[in-house]
Backbone bond lengths (Angstrom), bond angles and torsions (degrees), N, CA, C in turn:
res aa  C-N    CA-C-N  psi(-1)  N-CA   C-N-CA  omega(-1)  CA-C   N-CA-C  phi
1 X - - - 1.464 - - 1.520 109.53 -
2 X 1.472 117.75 141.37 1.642 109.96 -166.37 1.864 77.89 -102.65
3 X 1.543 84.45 143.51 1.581 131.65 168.65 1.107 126.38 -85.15
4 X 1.242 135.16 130.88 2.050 134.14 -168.02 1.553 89.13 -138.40
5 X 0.964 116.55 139.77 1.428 132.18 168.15 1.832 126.11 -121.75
6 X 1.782 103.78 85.70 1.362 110.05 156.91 1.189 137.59 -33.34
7 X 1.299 150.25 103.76 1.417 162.16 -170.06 1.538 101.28 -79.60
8 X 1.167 123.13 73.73 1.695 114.34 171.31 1.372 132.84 -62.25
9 X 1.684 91.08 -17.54 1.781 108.35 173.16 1.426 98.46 -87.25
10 X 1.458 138.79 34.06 1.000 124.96 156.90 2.142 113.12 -136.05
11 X 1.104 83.53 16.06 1.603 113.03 174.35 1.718 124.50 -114.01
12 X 2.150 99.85 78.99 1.327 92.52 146.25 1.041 132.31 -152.00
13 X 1.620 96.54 83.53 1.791 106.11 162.83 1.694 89.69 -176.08
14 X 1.373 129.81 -154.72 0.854 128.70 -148.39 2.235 94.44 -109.46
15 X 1.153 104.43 -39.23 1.581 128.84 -176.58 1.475 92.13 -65.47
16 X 1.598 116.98 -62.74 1.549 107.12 173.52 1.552 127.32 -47.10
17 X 1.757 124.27 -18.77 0.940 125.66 -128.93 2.287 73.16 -107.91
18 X 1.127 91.77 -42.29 1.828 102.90 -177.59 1.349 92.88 -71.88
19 X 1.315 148.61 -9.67 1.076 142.72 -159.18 1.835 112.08 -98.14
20 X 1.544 94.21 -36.94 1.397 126.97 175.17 1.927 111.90 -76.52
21 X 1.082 104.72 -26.92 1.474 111.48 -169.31 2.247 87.82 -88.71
22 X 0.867 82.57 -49.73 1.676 90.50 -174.39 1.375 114.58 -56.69
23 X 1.161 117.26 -27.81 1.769 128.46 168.17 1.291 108.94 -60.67
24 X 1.447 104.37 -51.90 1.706 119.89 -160.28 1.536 89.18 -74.41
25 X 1.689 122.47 -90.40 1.148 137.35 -154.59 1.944 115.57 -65.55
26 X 0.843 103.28 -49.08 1.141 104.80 -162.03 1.962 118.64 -82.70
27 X 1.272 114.60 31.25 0.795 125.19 138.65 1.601 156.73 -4.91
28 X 1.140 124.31 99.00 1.241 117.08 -162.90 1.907 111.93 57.74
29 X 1.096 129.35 43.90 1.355 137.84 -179.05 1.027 112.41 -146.96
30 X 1.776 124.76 116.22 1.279 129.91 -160.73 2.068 101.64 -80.67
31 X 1.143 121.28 20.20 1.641 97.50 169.23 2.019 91.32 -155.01
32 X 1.092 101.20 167.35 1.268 107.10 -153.09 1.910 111.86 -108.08
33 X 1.479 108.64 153.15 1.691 106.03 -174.14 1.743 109.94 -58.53
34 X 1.059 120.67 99.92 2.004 103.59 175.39 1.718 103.65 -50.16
35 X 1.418 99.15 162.46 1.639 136.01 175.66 1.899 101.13 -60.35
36 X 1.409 115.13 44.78 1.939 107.43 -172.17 1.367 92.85 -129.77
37 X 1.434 123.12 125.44 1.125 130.68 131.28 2.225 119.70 6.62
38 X 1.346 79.21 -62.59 1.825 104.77 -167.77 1.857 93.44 -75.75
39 X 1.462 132.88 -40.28 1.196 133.48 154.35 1.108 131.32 -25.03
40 X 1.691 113.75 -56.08 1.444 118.54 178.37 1.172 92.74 -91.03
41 X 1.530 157.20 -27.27 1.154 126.58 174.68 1.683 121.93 -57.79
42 X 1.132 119.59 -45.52 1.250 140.75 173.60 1.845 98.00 -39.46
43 X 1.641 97.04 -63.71 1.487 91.21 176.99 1.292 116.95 -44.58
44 X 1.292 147.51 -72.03 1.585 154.44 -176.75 1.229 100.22 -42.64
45 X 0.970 129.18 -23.23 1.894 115.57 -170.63 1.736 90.22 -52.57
46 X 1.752 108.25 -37.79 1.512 107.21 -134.24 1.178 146.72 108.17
47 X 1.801 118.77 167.43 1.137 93.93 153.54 2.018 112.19 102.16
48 X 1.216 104.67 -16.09 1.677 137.00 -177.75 1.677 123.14 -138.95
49 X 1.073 125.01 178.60 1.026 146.34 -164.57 1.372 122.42 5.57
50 X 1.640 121.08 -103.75 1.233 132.89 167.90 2.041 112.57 -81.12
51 X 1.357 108.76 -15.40 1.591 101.42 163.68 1.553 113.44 -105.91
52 X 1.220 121.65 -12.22 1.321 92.67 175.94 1.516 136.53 -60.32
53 X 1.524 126.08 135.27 1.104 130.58 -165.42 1.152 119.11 85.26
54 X 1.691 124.82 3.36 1.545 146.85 157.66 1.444 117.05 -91.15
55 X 1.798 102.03 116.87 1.613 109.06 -168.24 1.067 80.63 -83.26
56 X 1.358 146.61 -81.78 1.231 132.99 -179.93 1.655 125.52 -119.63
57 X 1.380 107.32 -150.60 1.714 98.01 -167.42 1.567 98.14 -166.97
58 X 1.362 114.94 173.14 1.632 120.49 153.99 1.651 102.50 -143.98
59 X 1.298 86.79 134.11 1.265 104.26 -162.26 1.659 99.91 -112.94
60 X 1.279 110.72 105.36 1.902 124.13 166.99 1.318 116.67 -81.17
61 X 1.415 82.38 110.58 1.951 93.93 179.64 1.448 99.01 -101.41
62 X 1.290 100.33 95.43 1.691 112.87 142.96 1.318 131.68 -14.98
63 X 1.426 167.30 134.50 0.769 167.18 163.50 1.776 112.52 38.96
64 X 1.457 90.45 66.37 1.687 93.78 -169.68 1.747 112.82 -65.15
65 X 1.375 105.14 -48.89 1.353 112.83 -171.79 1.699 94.05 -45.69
66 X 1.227 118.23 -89.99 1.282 115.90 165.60 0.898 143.71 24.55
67 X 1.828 121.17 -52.76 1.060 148.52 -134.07 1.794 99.21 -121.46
68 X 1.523 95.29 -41.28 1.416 112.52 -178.50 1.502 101.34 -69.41
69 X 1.450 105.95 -42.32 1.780 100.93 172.26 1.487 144.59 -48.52
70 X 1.920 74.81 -37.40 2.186 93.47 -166.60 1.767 66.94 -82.66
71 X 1.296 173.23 -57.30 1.560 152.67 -100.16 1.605 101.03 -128.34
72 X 1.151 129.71 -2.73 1.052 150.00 -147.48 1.632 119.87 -108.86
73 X 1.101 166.93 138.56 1.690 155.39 -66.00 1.690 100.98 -95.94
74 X 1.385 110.41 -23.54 1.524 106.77 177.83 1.655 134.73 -80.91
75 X 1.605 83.41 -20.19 1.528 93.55 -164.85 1.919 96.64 -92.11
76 X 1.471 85.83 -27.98 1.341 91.75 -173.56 1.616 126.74 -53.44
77 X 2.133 82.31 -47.63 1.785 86.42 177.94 1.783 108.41 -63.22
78 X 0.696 125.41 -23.77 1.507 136.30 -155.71 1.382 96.28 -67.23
79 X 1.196 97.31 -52.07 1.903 119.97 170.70 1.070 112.98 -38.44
80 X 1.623 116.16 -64.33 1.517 113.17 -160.10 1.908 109.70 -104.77
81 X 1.543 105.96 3.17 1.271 131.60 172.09 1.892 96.06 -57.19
82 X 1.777 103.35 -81.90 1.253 112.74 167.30 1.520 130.45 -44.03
83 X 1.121 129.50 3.21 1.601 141.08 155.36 1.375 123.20 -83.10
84 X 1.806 101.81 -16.36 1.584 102.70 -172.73 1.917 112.32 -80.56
85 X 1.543 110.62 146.68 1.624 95.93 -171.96 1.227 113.04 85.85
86 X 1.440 128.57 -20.38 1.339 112.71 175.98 1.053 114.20 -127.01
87 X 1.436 103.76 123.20 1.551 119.14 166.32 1.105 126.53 -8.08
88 X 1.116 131.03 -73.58 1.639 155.09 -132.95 1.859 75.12 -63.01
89 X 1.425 128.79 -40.97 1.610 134.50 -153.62 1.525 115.29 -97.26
90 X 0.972 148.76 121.02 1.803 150.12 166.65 1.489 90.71 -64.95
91 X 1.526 93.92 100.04 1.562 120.54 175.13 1.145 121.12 -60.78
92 X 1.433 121.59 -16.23 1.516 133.84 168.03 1.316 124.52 -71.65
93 X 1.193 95.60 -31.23 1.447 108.80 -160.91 1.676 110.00 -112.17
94 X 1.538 104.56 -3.92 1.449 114.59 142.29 1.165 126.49 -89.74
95 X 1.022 118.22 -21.29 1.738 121.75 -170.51 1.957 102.39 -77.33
96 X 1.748 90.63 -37.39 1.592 93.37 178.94 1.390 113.63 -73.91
97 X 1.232 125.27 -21.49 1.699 142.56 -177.94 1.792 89.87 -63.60
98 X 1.373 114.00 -60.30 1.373 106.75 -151.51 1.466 91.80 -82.49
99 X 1.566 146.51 -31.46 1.152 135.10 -160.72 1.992 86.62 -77.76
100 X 1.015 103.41 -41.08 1.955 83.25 -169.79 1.521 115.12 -61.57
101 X 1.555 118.92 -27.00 1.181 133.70 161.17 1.612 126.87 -39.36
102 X 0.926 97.40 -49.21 1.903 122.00 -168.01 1.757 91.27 -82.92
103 X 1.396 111.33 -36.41 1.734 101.69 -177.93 1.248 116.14 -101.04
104 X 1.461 121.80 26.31 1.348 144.47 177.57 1.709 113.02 54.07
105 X 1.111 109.28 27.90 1.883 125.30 162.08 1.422 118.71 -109.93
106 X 1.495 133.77 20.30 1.280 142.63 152.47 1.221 115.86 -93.55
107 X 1.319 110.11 172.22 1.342 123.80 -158.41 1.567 104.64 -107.35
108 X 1.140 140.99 102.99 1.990 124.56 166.67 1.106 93.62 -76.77
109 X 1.497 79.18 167.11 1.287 131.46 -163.60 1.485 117.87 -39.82
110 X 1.483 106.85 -42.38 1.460 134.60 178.40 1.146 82.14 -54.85
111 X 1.301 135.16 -94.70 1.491 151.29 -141.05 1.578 104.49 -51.03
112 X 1.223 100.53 -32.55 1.601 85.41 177.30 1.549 121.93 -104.26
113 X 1.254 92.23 19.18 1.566 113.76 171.42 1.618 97.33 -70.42
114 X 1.440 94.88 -92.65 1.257 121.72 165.93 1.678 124.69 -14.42
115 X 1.131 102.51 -33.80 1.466 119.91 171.04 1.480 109.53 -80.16
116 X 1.039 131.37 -42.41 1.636 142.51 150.48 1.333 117.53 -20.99
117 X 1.274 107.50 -64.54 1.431 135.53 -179.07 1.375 107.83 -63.51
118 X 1.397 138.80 -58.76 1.060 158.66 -164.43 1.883 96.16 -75.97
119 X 0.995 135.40 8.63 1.429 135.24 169.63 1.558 79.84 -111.94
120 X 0.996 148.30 -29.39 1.583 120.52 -167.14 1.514 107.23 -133.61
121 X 1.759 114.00 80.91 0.850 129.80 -169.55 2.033 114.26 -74.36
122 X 1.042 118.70 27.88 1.270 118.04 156.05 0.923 105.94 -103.57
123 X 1.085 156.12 1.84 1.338 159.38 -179.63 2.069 94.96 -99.83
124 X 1.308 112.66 118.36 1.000 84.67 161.55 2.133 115.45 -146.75
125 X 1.036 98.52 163.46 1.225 94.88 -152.58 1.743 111.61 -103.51
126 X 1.244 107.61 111.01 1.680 103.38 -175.92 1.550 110.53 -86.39
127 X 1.304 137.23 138.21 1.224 123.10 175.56 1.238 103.40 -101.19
128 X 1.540 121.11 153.33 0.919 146.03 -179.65 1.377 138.32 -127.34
129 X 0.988 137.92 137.45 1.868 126.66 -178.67 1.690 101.23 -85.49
130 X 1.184 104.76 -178.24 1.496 104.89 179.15 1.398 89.41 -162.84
131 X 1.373 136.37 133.41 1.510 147.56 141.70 1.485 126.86 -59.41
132 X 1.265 117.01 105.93 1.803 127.00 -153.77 1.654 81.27 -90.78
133 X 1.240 115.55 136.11 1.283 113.08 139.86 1.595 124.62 -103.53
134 X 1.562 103.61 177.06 1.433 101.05 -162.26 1.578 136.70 2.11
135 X 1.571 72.30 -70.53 2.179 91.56 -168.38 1.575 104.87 -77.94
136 X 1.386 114.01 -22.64 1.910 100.47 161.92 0.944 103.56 -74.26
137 X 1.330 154.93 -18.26 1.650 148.50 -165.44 1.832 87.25 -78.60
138 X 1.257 101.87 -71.60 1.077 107.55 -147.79 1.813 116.15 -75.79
139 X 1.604 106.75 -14.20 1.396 102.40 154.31 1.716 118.78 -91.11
140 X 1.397 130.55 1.22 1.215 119.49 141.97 1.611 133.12 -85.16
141 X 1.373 102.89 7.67 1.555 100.99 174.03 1.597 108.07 -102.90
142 X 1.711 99.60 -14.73 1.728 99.62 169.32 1.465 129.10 -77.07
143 X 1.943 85.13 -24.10 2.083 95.01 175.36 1.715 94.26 -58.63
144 X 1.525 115.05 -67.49 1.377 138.69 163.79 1.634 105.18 30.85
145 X 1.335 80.56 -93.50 1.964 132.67 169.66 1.707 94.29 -34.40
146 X 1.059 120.28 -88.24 1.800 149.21 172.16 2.025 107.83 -17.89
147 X 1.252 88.26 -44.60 1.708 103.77 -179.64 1.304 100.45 -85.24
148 X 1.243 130.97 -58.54 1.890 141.11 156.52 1.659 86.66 -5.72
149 X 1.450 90.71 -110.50 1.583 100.64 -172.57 1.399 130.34 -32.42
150 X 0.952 105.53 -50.04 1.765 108.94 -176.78 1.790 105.45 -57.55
151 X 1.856 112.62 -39.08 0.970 118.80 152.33 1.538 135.02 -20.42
152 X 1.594 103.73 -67.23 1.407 132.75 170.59 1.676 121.41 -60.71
153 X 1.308 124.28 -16.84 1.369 129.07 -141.76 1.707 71.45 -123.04
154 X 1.341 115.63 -54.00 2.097 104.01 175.91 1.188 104.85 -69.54
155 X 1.285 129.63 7.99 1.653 118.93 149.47 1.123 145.05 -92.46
156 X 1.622 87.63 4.33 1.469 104.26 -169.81 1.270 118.10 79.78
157 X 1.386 119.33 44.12 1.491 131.33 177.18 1.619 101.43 -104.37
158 X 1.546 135.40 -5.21 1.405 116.93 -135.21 2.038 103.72 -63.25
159 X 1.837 111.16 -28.79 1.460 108.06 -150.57 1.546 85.68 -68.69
160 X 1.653 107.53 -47.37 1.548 98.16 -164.48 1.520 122.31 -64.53
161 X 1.467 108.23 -13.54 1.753 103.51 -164.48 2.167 101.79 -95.29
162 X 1.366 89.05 -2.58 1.567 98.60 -157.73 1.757 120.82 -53.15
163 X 1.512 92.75 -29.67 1.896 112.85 169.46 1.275 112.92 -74.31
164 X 1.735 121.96 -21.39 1.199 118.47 -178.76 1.666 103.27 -85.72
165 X 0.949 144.67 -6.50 1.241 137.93 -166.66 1.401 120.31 -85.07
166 X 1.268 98.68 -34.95 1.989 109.12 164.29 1.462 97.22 -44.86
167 X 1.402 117.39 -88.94 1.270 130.42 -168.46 1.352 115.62 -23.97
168 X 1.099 126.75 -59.71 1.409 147.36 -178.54 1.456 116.47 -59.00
169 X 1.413 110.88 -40.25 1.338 124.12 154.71 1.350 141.87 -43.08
170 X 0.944 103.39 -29.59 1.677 121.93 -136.23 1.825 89.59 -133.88
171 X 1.051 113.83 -42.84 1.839 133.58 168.15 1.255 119.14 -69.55
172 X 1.398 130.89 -52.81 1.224 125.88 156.26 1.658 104.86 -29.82
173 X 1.488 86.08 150.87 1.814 105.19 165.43 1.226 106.92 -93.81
174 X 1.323 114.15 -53.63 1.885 99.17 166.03 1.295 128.44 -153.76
175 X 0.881 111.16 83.84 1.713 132.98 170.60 1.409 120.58 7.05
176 X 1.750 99.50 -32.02 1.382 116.12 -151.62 1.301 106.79 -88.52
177 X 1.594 109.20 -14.02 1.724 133.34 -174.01 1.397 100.41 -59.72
178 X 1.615 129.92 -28.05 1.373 128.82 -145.30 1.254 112.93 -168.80
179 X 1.768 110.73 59.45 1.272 125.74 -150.91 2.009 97.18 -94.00
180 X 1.512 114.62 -5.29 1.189 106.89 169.11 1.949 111.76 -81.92
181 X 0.588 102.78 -8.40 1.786 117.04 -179.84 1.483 110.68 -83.80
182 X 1.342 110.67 -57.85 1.475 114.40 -166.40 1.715 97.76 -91.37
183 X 1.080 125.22 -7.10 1.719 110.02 168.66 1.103 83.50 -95.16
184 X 1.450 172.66 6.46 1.143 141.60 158.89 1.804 99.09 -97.82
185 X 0.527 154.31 -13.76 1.706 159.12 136.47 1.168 107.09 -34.18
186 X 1.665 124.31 -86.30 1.540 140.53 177.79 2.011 104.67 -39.30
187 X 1.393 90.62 -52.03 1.453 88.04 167.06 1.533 134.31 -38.96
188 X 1.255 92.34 -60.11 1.583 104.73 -162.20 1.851 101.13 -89.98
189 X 1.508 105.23 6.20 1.999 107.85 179.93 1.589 88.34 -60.35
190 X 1.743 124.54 -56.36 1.213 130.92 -142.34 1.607 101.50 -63.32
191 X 1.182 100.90 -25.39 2.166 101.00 -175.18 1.268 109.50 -85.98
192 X 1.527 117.79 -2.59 1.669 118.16 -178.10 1.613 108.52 -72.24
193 X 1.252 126.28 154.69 0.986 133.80 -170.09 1.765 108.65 -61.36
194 X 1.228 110.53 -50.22 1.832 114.45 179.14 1.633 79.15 -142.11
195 X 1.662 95.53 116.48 1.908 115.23 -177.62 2.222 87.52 -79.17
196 X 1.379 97.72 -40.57 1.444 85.77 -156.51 1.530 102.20 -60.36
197 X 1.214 139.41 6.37 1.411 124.95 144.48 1.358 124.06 -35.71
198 X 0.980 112.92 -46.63 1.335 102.73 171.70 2.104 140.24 -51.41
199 X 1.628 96.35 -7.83 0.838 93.16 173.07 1.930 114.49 -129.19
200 X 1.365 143.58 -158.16 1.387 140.95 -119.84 1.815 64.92 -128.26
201 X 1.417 124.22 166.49 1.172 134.13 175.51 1.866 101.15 -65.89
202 X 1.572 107.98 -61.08 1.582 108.67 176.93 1.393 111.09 -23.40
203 X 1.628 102.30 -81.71 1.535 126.21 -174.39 2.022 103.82 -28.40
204 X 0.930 104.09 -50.63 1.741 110.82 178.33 1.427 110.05 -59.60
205 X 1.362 117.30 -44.26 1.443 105.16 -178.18 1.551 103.75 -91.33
206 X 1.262 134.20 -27.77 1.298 121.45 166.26 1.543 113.33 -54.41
207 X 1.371 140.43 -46.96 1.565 134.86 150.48 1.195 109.59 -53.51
208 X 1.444 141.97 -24.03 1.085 123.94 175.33 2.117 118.17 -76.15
209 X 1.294 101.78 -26.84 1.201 112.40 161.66 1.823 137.37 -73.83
210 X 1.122 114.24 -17.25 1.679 133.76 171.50 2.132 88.52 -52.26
211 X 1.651 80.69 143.56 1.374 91.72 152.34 1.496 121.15 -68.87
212 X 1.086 100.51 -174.60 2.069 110.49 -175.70 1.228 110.04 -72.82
213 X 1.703 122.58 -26.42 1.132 127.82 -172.44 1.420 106.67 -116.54
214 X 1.292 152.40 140.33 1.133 157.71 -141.53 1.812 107.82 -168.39
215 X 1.667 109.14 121.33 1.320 125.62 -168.52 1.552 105.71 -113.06
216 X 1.400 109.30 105.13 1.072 126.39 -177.58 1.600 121.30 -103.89
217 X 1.736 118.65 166.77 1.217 134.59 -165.59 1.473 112.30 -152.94
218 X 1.359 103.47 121.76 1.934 110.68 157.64 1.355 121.21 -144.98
219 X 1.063 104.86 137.96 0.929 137.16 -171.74 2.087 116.30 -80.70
220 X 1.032 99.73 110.87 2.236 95.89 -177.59 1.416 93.00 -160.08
221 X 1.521 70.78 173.14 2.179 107.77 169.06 1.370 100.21 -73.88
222 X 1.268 128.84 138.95 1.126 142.74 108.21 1.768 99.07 19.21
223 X 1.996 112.47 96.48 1.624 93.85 159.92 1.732 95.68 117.55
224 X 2.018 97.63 -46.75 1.576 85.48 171.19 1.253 116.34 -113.73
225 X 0.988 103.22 46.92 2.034 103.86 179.93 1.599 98.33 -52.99
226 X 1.486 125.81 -42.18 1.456 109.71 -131.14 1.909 79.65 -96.43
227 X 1.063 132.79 67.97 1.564 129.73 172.06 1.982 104.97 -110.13
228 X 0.920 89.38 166.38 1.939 111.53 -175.87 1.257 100.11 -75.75
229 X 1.548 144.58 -36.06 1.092 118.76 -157.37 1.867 94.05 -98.64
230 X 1.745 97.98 140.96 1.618 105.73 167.45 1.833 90.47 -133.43
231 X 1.601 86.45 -166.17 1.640 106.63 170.49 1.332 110.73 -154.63
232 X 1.142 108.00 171.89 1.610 115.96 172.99 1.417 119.08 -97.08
233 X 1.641 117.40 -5.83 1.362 108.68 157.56 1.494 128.25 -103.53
234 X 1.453 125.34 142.61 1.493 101.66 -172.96 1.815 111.06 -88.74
235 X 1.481 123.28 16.16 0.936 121.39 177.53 1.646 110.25 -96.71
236 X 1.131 120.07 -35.96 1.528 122.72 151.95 1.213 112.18 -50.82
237 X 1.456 147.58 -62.75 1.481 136.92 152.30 1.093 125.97 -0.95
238 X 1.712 112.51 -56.87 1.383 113.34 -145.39 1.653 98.39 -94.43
239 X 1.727 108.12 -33.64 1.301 108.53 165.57 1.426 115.41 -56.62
240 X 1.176 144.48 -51.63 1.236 142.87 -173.29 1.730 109.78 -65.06
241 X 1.081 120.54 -36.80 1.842 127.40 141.72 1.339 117.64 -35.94
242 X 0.959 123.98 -58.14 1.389 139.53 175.68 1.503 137.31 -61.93
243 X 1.649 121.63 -19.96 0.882 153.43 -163.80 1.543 133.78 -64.95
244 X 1.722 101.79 -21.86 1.101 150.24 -162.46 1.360 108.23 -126.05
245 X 1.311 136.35 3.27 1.037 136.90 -164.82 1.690 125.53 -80.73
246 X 1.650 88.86 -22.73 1.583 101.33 -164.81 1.616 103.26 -104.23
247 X 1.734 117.64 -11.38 0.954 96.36 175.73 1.553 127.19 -92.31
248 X 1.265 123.77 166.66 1.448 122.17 -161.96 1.522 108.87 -68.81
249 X 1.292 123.87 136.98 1.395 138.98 -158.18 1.174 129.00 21.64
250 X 1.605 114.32 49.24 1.265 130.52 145.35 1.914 122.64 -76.97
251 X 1.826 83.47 135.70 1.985 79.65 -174.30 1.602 96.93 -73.08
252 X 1.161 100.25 -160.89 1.313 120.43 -154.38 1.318 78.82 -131.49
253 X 1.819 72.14 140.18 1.920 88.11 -165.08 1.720 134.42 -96.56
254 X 0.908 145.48 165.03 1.675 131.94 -145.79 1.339 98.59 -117.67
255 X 1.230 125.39 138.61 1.663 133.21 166.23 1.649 126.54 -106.81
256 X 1.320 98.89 70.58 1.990 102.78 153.37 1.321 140.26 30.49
257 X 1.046 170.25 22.12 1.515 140.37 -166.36 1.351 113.08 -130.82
258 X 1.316 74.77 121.70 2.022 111.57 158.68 0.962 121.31 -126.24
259 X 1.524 110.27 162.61 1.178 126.46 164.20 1.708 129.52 -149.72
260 X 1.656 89.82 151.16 1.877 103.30 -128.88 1.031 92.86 -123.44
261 X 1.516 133.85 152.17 1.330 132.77 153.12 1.944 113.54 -52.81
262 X 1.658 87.69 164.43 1.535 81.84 -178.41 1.603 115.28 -80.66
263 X 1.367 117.40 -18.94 1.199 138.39 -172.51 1.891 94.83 -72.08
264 X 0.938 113.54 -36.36 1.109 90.81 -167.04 2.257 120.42 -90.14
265 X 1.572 94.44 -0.72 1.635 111.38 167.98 1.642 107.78 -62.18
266 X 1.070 91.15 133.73 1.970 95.69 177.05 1.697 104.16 -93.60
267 X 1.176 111.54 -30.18 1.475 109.23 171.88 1.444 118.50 -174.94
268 X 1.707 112.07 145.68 1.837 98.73 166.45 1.351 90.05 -113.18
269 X 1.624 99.93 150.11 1.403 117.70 151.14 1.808 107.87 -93.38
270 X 1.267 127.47 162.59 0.943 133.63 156.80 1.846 104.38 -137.56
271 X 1.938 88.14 136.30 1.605 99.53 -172.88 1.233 100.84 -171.04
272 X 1.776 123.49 -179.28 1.597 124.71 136.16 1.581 76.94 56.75
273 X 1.090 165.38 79.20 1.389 163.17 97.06 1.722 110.25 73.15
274 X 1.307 120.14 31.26 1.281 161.87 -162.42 1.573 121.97 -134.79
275 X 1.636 135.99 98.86 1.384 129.04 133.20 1.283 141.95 -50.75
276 X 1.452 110.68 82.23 1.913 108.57 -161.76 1.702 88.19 -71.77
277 X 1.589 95.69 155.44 1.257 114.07 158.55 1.529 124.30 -133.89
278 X 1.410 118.01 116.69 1.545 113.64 166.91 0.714 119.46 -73.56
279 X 1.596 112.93 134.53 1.879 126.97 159.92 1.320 108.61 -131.23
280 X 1.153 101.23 158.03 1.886 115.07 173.82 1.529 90.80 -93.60
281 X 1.397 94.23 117.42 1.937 100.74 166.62 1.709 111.38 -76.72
282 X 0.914 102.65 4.76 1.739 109.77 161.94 1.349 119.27 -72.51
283 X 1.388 113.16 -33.98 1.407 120.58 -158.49 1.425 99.02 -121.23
284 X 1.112 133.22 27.46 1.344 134.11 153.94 2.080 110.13 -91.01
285 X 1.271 89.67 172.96 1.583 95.32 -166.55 1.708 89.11 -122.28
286 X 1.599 116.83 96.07 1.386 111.51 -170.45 1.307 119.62 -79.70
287 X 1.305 125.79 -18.53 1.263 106.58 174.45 1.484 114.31 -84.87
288 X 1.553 113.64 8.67 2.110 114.17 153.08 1.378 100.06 -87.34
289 X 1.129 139.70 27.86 1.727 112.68 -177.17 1.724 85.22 -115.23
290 X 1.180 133.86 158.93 0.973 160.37 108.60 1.987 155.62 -10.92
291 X 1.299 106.55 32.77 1.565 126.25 -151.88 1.728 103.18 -60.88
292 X 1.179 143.44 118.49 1.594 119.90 156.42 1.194 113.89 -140.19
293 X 1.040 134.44 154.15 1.432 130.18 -175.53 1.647 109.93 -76.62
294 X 0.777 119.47 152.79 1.428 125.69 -177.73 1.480 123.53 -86.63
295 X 1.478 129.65 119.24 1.268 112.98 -160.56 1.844 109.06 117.98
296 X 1.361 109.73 -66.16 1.236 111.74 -165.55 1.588 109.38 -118.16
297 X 1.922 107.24 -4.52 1.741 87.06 -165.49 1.118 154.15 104.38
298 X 1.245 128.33 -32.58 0.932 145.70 -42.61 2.031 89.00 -177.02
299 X 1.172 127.32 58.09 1.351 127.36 -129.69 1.567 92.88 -66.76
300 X 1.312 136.60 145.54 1.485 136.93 -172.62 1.808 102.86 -117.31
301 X 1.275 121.95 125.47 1.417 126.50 156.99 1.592 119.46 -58.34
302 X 1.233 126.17 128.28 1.523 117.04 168.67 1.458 112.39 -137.19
């Protein structure tokens, strides 16, 4: 029976969780599983990527408990939070989703994973523990943290939590672990009364000094170009591209550049011998940015 192996230490939030299935499954297939419920079902039918031509399988989920945690009452509301107001959803029948949730008789996210799975019983799923060392500990206690707040800020916390968000930022190991958390954070900076709270008095007048137009750099894998964190040097970029280089069958990593109005940066930190810059990768115009692989040039479509 062929074997697939889930990475749960690389699952925390719900975006990470499609992110993880897309490593495994989707394989040799030039476009990728979306973030839907109805997505991964589609996947299990079969028939594509890493199962096609697989009657069945067992599938080892890595750090299951884990997994159930990062998918589990926070991520969930967040989930069915973002459905409210929009059409596309029977507002009733979300509102009743999230009230059974909140009184601990709903279902997360996990659970209805799992329920997915459980319609396509050749597929079957072994759970597993997994032993995190350090830097997984400590970049799942920053998603942790990341879900906390974003938590707090849909409560109408945003003025008071707004000084904590540097910190948290900047402390995390990688932001990028739990990119449904921190776009709803980064999001909701812009509705705060004065966003540039968020950064050190310096940091404000150093953005307050940039020209109008601003030439930026980031540095990723293959897959995460479109993330918030940039810089203003392209040699910090290319290291953070690079970073990954030595371990065994890692791609080779892609280098960034655009350039943005200043109005449109949510914040720089300056530190670590580094000018970070936030952007909403929403609000960039991608076919002006600049993608190439590093090394060869090599211009990349995204």
């Amino acid at each position: 029976m062929v074997t697939f192996t889930v990475d749960g230490r690389r699952i925390h939030d719900i975006s990470t969780l499609y992110a993880e299935l897309n490593r495994v499954f989707m394989q040799g297939v030039d476009w990728q599983l979306g973030a839907s419920l109805d997505g991964l079902n589609d996947l299990l039918h079969g028939g594509y990527g890493a199962l096609e031509g697989v009657d069945e399988a067992v599938i080892e989920w890595l750090a299951f408990e884990e997994t159930r945690e990062a998918l589990g009452v926070p991520a969930t509301r967040a989930w069915l939070r973002a459905k409210l107001g929009r059409a596309a959803f029977d507002q009733v029948a979300v509102a009743e989703q999230l009230a059974a949730l909140e009184s601990g008789a709903g279902r997360t996210y996990f659970a209805l994973v799992l329920e997915v799975f459980a319609d396509h019983p050749r597929w079957q799923i072994h759970p597993r523990p997994a032993a995190e060392d350090a830097y997984a500990r400590h970049v799942r206690a920053g998603c942790g943290e990341a879900r906390a707040l974003a938590d707090r800020i849909a409560a109408g916390e945003l003025e008071r939590v707004l000084p904590l968000i540097r910190r948290l930022w900047v402390e995390t190991e990688s932001p990028s672990a739990c990119p449904d958390a921190w776009a709803e954070i980064w999001v909701a900076v812009r509705r705060a009364s004065d966003p540039t709270r968020v950064m050190p008095r310096a940091d404000r007048r150093r953005l307050a000094a940039l020209g109008q137009r601003v030439r930026v750099f980031r540095g990723a894998q293959p897959g995460t170009e479109r993330g918030w964190s940039w810089t203003l040097e392209r040699a910090v970029a290319e290291d953070f591209a690079r970073r990954h280089d030595d371990e065994e069958g890692a791609s080779a990593g892609v280098l960034c550049t655009a350039e943005v109005s200043r109005d449109a940066i949510l914040a720089l930190f300056t530190g670590g011998g580094e000018t970070e810059i936030v952007l909403d990768p929403a609000e960039l115009t991608w076919s002006e940015v600049t993608v190439e692989r590093l090394g060869d040039s090599e211009k990349v479509d995204t």
